[in-house]
C-alpha positions as a LaTeX table, in Angstrom:
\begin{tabular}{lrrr}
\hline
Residue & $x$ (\AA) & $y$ (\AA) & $z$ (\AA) \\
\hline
Unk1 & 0.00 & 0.00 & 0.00 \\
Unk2 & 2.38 & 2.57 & $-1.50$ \\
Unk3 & 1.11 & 6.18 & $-2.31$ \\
Unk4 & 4.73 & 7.40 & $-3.25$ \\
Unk5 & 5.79 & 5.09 & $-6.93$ \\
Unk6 & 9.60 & 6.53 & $-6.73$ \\
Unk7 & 10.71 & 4.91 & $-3.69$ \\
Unk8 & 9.93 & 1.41 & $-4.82$ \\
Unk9 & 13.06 & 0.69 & $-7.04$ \\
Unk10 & 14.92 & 2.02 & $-4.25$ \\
Unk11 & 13.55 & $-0.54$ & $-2.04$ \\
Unk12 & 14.29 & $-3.42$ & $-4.32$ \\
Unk13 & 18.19 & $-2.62$ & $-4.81$ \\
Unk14 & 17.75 & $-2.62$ & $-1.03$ \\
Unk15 & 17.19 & $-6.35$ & $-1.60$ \\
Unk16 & 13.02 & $-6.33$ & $-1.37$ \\
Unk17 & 10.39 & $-7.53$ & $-3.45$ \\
Unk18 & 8.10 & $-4.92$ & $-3.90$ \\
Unk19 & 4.43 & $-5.58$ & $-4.36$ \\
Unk20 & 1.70 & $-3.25$ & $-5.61$ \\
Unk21 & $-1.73$ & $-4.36$ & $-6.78$ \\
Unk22 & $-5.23$ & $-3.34$ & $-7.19$ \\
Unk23 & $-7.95$ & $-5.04$ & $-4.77$ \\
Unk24 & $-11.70$ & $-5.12$ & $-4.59$ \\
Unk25 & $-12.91$ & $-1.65$ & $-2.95$ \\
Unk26 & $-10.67$ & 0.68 & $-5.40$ \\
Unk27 & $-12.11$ & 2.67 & $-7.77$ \\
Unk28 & $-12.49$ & 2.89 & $-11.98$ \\
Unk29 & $-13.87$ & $-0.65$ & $-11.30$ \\
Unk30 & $-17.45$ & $-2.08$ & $-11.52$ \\
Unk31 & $-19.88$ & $-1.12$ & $-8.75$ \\
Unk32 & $-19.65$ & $-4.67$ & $-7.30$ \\
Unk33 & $-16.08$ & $-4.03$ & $-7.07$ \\
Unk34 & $-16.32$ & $-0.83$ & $-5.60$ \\
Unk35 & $-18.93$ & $-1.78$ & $-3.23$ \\
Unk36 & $-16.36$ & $-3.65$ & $-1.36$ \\
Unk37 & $-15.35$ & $-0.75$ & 0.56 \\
Unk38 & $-18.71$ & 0.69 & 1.36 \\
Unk39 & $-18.83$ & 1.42 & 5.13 \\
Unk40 & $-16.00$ & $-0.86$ & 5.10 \\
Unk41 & $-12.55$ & 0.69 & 4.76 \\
Unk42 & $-10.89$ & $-0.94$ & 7.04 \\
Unk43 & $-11.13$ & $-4.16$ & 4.04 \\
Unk44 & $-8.20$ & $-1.90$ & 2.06 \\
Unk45 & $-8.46$ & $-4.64$ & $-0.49$ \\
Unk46 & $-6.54$ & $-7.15$ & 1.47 \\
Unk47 & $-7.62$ & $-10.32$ & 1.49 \\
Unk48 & $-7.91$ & $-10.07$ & $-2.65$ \\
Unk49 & $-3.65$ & $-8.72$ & $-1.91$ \\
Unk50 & $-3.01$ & $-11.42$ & 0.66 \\
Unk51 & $-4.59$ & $-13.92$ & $-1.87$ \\
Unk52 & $-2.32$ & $-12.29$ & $-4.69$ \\
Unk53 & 0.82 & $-12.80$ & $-2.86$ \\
Unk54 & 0.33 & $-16.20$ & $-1.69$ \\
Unk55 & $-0.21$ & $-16.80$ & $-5.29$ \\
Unk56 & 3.19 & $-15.38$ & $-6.12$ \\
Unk57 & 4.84 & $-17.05$ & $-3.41$ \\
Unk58 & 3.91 & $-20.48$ & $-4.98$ \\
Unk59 & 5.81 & $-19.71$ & $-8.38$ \\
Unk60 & 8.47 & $-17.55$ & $-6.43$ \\
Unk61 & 10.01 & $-19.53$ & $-3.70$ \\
Unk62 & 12.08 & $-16.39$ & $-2.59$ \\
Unk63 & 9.56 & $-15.12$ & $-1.16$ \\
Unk64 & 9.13 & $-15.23$ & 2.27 \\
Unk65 & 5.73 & $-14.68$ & 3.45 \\
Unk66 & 6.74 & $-14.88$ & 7.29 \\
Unk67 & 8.39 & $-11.09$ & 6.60 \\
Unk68 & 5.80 & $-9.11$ & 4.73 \\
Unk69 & 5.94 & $-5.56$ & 5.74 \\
Unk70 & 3.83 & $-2.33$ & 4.02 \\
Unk71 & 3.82 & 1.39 & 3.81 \\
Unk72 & 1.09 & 4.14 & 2.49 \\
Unk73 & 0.85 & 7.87 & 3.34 \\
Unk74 & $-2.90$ & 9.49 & 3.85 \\
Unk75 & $-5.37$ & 7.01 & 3.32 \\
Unk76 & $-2.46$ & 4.57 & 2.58 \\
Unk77 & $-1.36$ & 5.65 & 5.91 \\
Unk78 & $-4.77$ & 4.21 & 7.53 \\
Unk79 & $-4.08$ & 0.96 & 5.29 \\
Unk80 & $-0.78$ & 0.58 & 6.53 \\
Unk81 & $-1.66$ & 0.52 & 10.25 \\
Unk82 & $-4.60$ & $-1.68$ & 9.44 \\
Unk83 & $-2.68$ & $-4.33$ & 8.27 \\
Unk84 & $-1.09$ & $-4.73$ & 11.29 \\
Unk85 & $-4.39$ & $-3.96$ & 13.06 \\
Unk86 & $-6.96$ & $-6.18$ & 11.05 \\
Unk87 & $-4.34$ & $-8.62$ & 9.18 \\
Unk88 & $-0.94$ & $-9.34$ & 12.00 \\
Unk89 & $-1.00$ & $-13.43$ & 10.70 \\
Unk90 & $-0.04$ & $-12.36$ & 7.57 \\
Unk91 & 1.89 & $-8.42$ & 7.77 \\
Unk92 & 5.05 & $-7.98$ & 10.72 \\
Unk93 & 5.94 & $-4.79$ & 10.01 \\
Unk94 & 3.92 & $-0.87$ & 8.51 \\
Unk95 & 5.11 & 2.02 & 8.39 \\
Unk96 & 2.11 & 4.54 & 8.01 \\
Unk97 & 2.31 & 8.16 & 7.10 \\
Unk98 & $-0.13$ & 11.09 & 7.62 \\
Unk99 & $-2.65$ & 8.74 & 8.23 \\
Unk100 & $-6.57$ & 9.28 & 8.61 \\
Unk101 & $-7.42$ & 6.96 & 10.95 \\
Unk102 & $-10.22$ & 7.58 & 12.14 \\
Unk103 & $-13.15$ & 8.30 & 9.16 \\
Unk104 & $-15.61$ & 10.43 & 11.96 \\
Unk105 & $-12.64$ & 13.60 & 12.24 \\
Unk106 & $-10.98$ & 13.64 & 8.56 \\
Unk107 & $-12.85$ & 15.77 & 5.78 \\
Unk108 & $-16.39$ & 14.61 & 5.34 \\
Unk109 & $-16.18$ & 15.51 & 1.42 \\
Unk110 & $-14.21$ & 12.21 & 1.51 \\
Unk111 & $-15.24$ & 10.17 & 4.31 \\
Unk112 & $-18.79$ & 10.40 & 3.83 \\
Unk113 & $-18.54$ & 9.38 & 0.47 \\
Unk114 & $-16.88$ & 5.78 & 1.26 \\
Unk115 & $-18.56$ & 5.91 & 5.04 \\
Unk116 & $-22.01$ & 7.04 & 4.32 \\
Unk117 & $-24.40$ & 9.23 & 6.54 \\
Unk118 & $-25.23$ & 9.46 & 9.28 \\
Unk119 & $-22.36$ & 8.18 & 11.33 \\
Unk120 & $-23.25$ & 4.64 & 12.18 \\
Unk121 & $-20.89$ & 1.55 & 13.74 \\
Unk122 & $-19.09$ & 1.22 & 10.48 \\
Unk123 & $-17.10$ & 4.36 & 11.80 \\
Unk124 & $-16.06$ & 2.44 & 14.93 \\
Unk125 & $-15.27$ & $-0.48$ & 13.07 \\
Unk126 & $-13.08$ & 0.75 & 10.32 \\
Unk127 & $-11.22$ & 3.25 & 13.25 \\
Unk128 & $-7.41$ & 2.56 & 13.76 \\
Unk129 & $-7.90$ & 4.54 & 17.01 \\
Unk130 & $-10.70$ & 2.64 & 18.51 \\
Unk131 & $-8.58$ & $-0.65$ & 17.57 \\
Unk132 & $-5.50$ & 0.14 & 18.63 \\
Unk133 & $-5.04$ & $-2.03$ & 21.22 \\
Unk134 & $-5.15$ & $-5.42$ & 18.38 \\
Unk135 & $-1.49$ & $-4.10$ & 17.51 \\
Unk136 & 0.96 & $-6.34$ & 16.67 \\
Unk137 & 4.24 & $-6.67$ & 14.72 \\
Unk138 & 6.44 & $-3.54$ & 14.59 \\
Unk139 & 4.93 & $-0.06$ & 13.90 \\
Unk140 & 6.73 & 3.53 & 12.71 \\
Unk141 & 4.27 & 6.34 & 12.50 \\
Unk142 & 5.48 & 9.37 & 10.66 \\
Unk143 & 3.73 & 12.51 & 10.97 \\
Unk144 & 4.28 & 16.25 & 9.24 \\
Unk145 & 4.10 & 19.27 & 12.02 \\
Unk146 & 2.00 & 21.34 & 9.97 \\
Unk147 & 0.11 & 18.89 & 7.84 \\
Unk148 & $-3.06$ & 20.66 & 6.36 \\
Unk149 & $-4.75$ & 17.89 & 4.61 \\
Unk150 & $-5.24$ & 15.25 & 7.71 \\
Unk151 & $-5.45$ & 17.05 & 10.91 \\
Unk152 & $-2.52$ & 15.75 & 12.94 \\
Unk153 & $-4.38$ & 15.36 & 15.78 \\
Unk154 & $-5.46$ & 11.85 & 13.72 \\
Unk155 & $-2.47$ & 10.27 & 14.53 \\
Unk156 & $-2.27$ & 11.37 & 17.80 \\
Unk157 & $-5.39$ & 10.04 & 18.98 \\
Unk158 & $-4.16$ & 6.81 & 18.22 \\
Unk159 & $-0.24$ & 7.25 & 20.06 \\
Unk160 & $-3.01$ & 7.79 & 22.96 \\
Unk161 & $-4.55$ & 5.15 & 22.41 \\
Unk162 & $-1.41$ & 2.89 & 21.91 \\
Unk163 & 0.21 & 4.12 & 25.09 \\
Unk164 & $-3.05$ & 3.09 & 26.67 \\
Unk165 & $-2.67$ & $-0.24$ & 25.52 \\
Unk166 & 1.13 & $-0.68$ & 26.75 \\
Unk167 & 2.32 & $-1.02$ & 22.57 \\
Unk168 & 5.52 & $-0.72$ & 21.63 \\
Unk169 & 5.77 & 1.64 & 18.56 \\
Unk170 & 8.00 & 4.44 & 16.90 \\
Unk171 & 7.14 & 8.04 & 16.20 \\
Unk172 & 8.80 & 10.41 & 14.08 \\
Unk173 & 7.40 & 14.30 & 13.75 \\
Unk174 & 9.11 & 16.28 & 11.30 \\
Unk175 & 8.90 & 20.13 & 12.23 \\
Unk176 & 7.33 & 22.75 & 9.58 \\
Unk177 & 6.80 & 19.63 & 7.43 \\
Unk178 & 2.89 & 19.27 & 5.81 \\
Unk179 & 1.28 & 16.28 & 4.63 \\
Unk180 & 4.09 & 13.72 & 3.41 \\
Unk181 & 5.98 & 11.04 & 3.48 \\
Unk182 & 8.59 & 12.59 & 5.97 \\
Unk183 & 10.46 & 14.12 & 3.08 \\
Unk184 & 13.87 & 12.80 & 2.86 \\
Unk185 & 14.47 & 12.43 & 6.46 \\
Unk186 & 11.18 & 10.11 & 6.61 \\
Unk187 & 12.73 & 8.38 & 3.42 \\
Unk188 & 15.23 & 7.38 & 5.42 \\
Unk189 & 13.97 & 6.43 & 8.49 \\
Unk190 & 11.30 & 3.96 & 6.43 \\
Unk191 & 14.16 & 1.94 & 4.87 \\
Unk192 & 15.93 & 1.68 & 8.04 \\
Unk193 & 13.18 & 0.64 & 9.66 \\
Unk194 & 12.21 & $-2.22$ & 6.83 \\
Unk195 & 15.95 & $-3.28$ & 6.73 \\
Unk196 & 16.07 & $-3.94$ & 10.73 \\
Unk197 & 12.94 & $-5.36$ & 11.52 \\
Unk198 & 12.51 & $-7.55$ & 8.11 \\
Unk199 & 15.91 & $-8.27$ & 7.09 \\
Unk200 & 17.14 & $-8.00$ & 10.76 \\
Unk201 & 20.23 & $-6.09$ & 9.79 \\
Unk202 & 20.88 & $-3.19$ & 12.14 \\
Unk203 & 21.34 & 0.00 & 9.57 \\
Unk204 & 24.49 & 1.30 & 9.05 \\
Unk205 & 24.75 & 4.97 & 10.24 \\
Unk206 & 24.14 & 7.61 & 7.58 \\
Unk207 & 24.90 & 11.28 & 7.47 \\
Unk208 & 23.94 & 14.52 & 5.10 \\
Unk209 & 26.35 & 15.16 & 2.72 \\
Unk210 & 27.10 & 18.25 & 1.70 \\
Unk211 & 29.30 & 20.30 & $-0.94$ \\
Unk212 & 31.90 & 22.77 & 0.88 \\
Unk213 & 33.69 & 25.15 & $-1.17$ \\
Unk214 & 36.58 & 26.85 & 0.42 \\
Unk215 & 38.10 & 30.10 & $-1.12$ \\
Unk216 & 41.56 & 30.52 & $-2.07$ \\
Unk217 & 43.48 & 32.99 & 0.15 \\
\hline
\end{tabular}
């Protein structure tokens, strides 16, 4: 669940196989495909990308469906930590970004439209806050300071939640930064994060470079 299509060959030469594929709920589809989602959001077209992999797996022995880890920003973000919410038998590890996860306090132009009206148990149900407590496998939530398109209170309703619950998590808030990814420094923190937790390889250290130019006296 991948909303950013540049970072994925970066991933592979990082020595991942990189998966992205349509399930039932998405859109430009028929309306008994895109019915999937109704009131339902919290599907995110996973079992029909579960099923997909498994598939894979069968004709590509490599891959090793005891480390399957995810990432998504915005709605993708809500995906992400729903996998590890709704699906932790088959994803270990998310990193979600800017997430809306919780459909009653995001824009109602596009909640309401995938929700419905009036605000009914479907909310509840779909809510990465109300089910934060199922966490398992290992979590990084990235966040943007000033993020104007999901209010950032989103994803700290459910840090509240996960402290409540005694989870073990990581947080990273970029300062000044709005809806994103985490911009470079995020960028990096995501593959670090994938390379320790589903390669188990403790990242090597990594530093800015920069271009000095020194006058002549």
């Amino acid at each position: 669940m991948n909303d950013s299509r540049g970072s994925l060959h970066e991933l592979a030469e990082l020595g991942f196989i990189v998966v992205q594929c349509d399930g039932m709920g998405t859109s430009n589809r028929s309306k008994a495909f895109h019915d999937v989602a109704w009131q339902n959001l919290k599907d995110g077209g996973f079992p029909d990308r579960i099923a997909w992999i498994k598939e894979a797996a069968k004709k590509y022995s490599y891959m090793d469906m005891e480390r399957v880890g995810i990432f998504g920003n915005s709605a993708g973000g809500q995906s992400s930590l729903g996998a590890l919410l709704f699906h932790p038998d088959f994803y270990k590890v998310a990193v979600s970004s800017s997430g809306c996860h919780d459909n009653r306090m995001d824009k109602m132009w596009w909640n309401e439209q995938w929700m419905g009206y009036p605000i009914g148990p479907a909310y509840a149900e779909s809510s990465n806050v109300d089910n934060a407590y199922r966490l398992q496998g290992k979590l990084l939530l990235i966040l943007g300071e000033l993020d104007d398109n999901v209010d950032p209170s989103s994803t700290m309703q459910v840090i509240n939640q996960l402290i409540k619950a005694n989870k073990n998590f990581d947080f990273l808030m970029v300062p000044g930064m709005k809806h994103s990814l985490g911009g470079d420094y995020g960028e990096h923190k995501r593959r670090d994060f994938f390379v320790k937790h589903l390669l188990g390889i403790d990242p090597p250290e990594w530093t800015w470079k920069t271009n000095i130019t020194i006058p002549k006296p």
